[in-house]
C-alpha positions in Angstrom: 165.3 163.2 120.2 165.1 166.7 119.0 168.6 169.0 119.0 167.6 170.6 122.8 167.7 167.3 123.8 171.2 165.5 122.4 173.0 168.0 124.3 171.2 166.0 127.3 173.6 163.2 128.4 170.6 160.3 128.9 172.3 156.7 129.7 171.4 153.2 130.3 173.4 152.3 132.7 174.4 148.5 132.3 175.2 146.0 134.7 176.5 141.9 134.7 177.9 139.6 136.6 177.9 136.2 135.8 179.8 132.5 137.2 182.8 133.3 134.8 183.3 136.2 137.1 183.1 134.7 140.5 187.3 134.7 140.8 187.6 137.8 139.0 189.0 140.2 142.0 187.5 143.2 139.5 184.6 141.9 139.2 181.5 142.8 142.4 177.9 142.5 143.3 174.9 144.1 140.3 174.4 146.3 143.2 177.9 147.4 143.8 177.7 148.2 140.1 174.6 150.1 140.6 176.1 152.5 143.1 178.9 153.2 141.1 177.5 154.0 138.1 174.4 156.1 140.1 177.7 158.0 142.0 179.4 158.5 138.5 176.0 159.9 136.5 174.9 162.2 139.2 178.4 163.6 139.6 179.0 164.1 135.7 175.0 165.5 135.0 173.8 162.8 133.5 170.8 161.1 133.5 169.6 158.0 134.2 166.8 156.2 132.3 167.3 153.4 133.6 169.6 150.3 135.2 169.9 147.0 132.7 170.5 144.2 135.3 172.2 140.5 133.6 172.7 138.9 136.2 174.1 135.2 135.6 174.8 135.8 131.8 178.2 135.2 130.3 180.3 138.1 128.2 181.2 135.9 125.9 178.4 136.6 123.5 175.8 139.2 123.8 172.4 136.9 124.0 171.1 138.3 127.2 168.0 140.1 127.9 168.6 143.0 129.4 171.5 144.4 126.8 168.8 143.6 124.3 166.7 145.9 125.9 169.1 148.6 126.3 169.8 148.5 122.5 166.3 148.7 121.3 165.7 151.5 123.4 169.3 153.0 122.3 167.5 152.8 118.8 164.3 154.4 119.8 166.1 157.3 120.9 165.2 156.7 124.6 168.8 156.8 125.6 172.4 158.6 124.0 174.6 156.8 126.5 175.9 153.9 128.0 177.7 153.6 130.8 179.3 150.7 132.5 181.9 150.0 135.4 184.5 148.6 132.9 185.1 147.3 129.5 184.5 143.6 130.8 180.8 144.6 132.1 179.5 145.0 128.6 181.5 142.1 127.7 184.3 139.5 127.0 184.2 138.8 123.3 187.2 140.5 122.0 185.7 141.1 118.2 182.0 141.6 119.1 182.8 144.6 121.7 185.5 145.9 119.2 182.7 146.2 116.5 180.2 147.9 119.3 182.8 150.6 120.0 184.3 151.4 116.8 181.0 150.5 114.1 177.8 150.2 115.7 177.6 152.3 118.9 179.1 155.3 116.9 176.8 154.9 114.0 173.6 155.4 116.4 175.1 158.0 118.2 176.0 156.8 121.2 178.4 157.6 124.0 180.3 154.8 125.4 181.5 155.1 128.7 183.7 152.5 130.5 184.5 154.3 134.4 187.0 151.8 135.4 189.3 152.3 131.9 189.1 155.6 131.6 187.2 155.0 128.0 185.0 157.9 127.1 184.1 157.5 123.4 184.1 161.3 123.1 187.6 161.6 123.3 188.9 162.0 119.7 191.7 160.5 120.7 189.5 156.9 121.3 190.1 155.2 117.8 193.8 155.6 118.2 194.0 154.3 122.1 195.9 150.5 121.8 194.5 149.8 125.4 191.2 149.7 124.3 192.2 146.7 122.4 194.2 145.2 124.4 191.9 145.3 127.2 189.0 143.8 125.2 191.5 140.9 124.5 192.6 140.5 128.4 189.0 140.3 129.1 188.0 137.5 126.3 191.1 135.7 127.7 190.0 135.5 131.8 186.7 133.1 130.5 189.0 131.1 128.3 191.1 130.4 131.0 188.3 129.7 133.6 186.8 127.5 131.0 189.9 125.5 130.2 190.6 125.0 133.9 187.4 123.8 135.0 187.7 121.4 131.7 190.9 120.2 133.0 189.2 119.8 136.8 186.6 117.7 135.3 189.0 115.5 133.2 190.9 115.4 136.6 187.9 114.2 138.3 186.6 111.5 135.4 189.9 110.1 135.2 190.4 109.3 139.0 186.7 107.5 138.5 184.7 110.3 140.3 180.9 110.4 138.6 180.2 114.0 137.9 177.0 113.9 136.3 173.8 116.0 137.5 172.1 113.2 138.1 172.6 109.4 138.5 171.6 106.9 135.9 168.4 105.1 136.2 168.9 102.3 138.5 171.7 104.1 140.8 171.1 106.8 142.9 174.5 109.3 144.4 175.7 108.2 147.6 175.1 110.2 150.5 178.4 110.5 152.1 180.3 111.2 148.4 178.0 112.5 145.6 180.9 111.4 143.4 180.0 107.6 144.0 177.2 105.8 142.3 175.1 103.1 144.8 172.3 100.7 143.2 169.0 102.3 144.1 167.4 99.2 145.0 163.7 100.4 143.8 165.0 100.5 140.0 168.3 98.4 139.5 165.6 95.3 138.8 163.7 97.3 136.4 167.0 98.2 134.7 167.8 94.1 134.8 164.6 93.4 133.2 164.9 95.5 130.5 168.3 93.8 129.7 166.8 90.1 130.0 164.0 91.6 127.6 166.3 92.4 125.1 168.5 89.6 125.4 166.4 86.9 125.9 162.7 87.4 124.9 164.1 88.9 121.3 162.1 92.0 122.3 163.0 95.7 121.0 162.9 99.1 122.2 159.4 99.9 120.7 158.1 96.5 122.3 159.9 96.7 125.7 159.1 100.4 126.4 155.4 99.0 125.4 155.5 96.5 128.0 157.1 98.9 130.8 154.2 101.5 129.8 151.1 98.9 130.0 152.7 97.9 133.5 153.2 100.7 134.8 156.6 101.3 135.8 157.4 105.1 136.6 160.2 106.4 133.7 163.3 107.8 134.6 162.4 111.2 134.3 159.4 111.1 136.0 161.2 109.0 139.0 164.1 112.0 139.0 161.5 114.4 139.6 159.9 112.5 142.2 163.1 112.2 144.2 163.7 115.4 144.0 160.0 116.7 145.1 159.4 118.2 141.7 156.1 117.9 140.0 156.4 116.4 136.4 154.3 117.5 133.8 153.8 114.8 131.3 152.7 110.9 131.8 154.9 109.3 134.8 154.5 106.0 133.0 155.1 106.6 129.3 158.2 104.8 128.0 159.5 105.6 124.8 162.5 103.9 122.4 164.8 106.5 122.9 164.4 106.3 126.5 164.9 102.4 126.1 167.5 102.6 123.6 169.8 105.5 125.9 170.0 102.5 128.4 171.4 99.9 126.4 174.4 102.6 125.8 174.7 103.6 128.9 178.2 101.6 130.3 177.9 102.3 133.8 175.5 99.7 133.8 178.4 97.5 133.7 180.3 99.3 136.7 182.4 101.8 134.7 182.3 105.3 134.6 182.2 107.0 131.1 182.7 111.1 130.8 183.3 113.3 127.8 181.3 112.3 125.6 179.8 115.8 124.6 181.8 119.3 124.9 180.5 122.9 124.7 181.7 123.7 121.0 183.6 126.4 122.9 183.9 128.4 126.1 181.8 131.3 123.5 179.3 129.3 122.8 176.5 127.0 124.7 176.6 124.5 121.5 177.1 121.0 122.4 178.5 118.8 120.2 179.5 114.9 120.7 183.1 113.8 121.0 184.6 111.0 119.1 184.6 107.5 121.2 188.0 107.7 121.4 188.1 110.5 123.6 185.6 109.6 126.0 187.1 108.9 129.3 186.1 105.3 130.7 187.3 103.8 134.2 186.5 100.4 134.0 184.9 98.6 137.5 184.0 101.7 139.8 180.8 101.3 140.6 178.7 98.0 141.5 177.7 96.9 138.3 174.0 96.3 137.6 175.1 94.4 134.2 176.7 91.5 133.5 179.5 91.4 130.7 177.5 87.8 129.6 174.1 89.8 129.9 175.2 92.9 128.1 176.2 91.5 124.7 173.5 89.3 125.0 171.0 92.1 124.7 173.5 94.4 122.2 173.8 91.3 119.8 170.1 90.3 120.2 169.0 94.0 119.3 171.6 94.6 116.6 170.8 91.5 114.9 166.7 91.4 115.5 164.0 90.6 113.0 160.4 92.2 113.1 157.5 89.5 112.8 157.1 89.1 109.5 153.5 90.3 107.3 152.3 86.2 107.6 152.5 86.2 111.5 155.5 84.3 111.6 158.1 84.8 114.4 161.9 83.6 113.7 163.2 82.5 116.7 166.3 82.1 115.1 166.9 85.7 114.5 170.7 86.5 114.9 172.2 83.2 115.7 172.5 81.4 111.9 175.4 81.8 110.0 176.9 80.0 106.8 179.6 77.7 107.5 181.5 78.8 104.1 181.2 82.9 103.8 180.4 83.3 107.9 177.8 85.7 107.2 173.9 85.5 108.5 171.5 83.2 106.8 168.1 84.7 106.0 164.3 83.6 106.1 162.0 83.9 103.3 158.4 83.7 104.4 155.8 81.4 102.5 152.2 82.2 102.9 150.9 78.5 102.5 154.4 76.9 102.4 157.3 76.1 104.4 159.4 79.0 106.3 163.2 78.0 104.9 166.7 80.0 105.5 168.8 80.4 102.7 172.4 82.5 102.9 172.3 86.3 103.0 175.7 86.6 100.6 173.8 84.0 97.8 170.9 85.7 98.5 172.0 89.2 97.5 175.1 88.9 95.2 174.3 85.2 93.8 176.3 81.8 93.6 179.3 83.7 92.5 180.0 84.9 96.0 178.4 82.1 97.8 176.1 78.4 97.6 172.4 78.7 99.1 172.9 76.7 102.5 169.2 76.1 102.1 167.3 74.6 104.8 163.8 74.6 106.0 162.4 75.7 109.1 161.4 72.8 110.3 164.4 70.8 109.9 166.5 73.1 111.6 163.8 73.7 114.2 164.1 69.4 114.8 168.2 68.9 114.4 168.8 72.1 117.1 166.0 71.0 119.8 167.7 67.1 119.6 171.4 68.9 120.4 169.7 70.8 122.9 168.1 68.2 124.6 170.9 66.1 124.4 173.2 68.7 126.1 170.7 69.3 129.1 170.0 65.4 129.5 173.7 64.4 129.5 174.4 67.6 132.5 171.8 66.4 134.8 172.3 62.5 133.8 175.6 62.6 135.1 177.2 66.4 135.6 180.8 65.2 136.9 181.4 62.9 133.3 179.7 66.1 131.2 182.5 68.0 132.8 185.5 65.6 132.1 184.5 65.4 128.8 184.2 68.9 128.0 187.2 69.8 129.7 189.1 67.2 127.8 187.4 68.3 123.9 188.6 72.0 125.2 192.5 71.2 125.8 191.9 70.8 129.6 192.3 68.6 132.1 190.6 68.1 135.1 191.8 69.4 138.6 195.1 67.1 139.0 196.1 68.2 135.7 195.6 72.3 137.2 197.8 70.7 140.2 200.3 69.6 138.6 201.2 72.4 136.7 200.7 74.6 140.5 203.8 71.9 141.4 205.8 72.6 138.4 205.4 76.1 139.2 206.5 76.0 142.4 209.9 73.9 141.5 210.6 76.6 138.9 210.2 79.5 141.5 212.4 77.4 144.0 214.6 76.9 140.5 214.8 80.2 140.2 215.6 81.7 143.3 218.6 79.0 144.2 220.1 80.4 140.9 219.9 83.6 141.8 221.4 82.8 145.2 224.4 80.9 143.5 225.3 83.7 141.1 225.7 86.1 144.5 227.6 83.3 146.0 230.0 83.1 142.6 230.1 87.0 142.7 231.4 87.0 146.5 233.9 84.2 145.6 235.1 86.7 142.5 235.8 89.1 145.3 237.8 87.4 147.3 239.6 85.5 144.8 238.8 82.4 144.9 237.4 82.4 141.3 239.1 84.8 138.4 237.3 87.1 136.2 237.5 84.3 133.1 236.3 81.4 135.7 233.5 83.8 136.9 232.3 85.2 133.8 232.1 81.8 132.0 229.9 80.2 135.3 227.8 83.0 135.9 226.9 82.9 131.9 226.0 79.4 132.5 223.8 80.6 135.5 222.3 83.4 133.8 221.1 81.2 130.7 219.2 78.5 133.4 218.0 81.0 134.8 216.4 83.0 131.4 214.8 79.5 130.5 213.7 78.7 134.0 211.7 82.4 134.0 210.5 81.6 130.3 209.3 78.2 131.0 207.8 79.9 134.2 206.0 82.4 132.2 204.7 79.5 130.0 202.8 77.4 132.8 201.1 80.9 134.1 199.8 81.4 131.1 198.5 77.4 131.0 197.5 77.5 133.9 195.1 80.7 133.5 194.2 79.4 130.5 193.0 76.8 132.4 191.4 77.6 134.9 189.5 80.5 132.6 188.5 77.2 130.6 187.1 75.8 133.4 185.1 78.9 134.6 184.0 78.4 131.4 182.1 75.7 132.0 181.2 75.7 134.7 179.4 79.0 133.7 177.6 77.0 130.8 176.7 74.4 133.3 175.1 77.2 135.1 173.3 78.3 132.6 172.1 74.3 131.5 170.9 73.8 134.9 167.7 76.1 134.7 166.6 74.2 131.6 165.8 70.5 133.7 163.6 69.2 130.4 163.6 70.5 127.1 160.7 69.9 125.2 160.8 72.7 122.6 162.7 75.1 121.5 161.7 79.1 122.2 163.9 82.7 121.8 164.3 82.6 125.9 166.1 79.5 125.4 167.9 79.7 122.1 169.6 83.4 123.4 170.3 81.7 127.6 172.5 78.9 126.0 173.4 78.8 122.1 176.3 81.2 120.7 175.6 80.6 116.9 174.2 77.7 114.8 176.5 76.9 112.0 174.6 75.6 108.8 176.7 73.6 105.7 175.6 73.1 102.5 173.4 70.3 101.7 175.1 67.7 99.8 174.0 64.4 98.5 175.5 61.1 100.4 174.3 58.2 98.2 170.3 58.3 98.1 170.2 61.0 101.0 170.9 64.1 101.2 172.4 65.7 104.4 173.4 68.6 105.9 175.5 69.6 108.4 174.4 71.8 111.3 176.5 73.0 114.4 175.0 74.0 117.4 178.1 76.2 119.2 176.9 76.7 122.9 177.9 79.9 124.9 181.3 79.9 126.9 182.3 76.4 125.7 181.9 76.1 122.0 180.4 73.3 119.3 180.0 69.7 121.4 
């Protein structure tokens, strides 16, 4: 731009608006803006080039298109001024609009104009004006504030148990009457199941379970968004991939609760996201029907956690996860033979040597036999005779059967009645106090007495609660495991499905020698009730 021409006010005239201003009461429409700054050039003689337009881009940083624009052309020499309605227009970062206006702006040569403040970088008394400043910092703080409110909304809403997610979780779809409730979506909640039983009970993993969803076709989750919402989606509707797999085994509200914060915007500046600790996630247990079970769901996480590949021979351990050493408690191991037996030895031996911990050796085979004869024996004695299974299971867990659970229902009752009679004798010893029938030494030393029957009534009250939850929990318990037992009517060998449906852990001693033989001791311990 030649020396004729700087004397020629040309602007840029920039305009922006954005959701952090949508409560500001200075803040209007881009074409509100327009008109004011058109008004404000044509009465001053300046120039338009032209109108940069932002429209739904924050202040807080200066990533937006059309302010890029307006700078390149600023250093092509297209324009020597800027104009904008006020200081919060070109933008709410208190440091980044202080270095425009006192560094970078000045070293182009250009002429800041803010109508609204009354800034006019060709006053020379600019650098010295403390509003500037203090302006620039009112504006960075109205987004800070907007941010940390609607942070606190949200917590607001997460903690009262409302979902506030864009979208629901595969298997759930947003209720029609509140979109802050979660309803099973009956078209995927059994896909969701599946993938669960999978995991937990065919010993499958991400990689083999998204294989299986792809070959059968089942549409993924993104795919099955996009066709609820009428939106065409680019890639393969069917392809399942392990992180998609693997998302849903984290995902909680599988199990009914609703889980928020676990990723914040690094701040209200940024748009970084970064995770939050698990301790500061917000979960509300039970708030939506849960597509999970508790039984189910550490199933599949322990089956996952603790799986083994097929190994280079062909050979598949069906005893993945569930062998542990009776003396250090930790996993035992399988070491493949090409042409000889499979056998498990202890993990601890294996890596820090009999220092730490004895072999536990034991072949495949033998294990495979003494497991399937507990098994079978388990199952047979259920549907032999299920009422005598029960008694005896009750009685090797501290229980009793259901007269035991009544009487201590009785006891409980007498203790209540207990209780409530001594309370009504200590009023009737307080109104005798009153009207002097007792003194104060009479009545202190018999409502002592009172006081301590009734402090060991309410203990030995709070006692049988506690045995009597305990159980009736026991026998949930197994009933529960009969429950399981009953889908198993014969046994005949012994496969993952099986193994992960009833058996906690198998416990494996050390072999020892008992005259000419040499035994071993193995302990089957069976889900919700334990070793038999």
């Amino acid at each position: 731009m030649n020396s004729r021409e700087q004397s020629k006010m040309i602007a840029g005239c920039y305009c922006r608006l954005s959701d952090d201003d949508a409560h500001d009461g200075t803040s209007i429409s881009i074409e509100t803006q327009i008109k004011i700054l058109g008004d404000y050039c044509r009465d001053n003689g300046i120039h338009v080039h032209s109108y940069y337009r932002d429209d739904g881009f924050t202040g807080t940083n200066f990533n937006r298109p059309s302010f890029r624009q307006m700078m390149q052309d600023a250093e092509a020499g297209a324009i020597n001024t800027i104009v904008v309605k006020d200081l919060s227009r070109f933008g709410r970062n208190y440091v980044q609009v202080g270095t425009y206006l006192s560094d970078i702006l000045p070293a182009m040569n250009i002429r800041f104009i803010a109508i609204g403040d009354n800034v006019d970088s060709a006053s020379n008394n600019l650098d010295y004006d403390l509003m500037v400043p203090i302006k620039n910092i009112f504006n960075e703080h109205y987004p800070a504030e907007c941010s940390r409110k609607t942070r606190q909304a949200f917590i607001a809403k997460a903690q009262s148990g409302e979902f506030i997610g864009s979208q629901a979780p595969y298997g759930y779809r947003k209720s029609k009457s509140d979109k802050h409730v979660l309803e099973i979506d009956e078209a995927t909640a059994p896909v969701v199941l599946e993938i669960f039983h999978m995991a937990a009970y065919k010993g499958y993993g991400y990689n083999k379970i998204a294989r299986v969803l792809t070959e059968r076709k089942i549409i993924t989750p993104a795919a099955y968004q996009a066709q609820q919402a009428g939106r065409e989606y680019p890639k393969d509707p069917y392809e399942w991939n392990l992180t998609t797999v693997w998302k849903m085994f984290e995902n909680q509200t599988y199990l009914g609760h609703l889980v928020s914060g676990k990723r914040r915007k690094a701040s209200f500046k940024s748009k970084r996201i970064v995770k939050q600790d698990e301790d500061q996630w917000i979960v509300v247990k039970d708030m939506f029907p849960a597509l999970v079970s508790e039984q189910l769901w550490n199933d599949a996480k322990n089956c996952l956690n603790s799986r083994k590949r097929e190994s280079k021979f062909g050979f598949v351990n069906i005893f993945a996860g569930l062998l542990k050493c009776e003396h250090c408690g930790y996993a035992l191991c399988i070491s493949n033979v090409k042409e000889g037996a499979n056998y498990f030895v202890c993990n601890t031996y294996s890596k820090k040597g009999k220092a730490y911990c004895t072999s536990h050796y034991t072949l495949y085979d033998e294990l495979y036999a003494a497991v399937l004869a507990d098994i079978r024996q388990v199952v047979t004695g259920i549907h032999y005779n299920k009422e005598e299974f029960v008694q005896k299971i009750l009685a090797k867990l501290g229980s009793k059967d259901d007269s035991g659970t009544k009487r201590i229902e009785q006891e409980i009752r007498l203790l209540e009645t207990k209780i409530m009679e001594l309370g009504n004798k200590f009023d009737r010893l307080y109104d005798d106090r009153l009207e002097g029938i007792l003194s104060d030494r009479k009545f202190r030393e018999l409502s002592a007495r009172c006081e301590a029957e009734q402090d060991e009534a309410e203990t030995q009250l709070a006692e049988l609660r506690i045995k009597l939850a305990q159980q009736d929990e026991t026998v949930q318990d197994v009933q529960n495991f009969i429950n399981l037992a009953d889908t198993y009517r014969e046994v005949t060998e012994l496969d993952t499905d099986l193994l992960n449906h009833l058996v906690s852990k198998i416990v494996v001693g050390e072999r020892v020698k008992d005259g000419a033989d040499v035994v071993q001791k193995i302990t089957v311990h069976y889900k919700f009730i334990g070793a038999l």
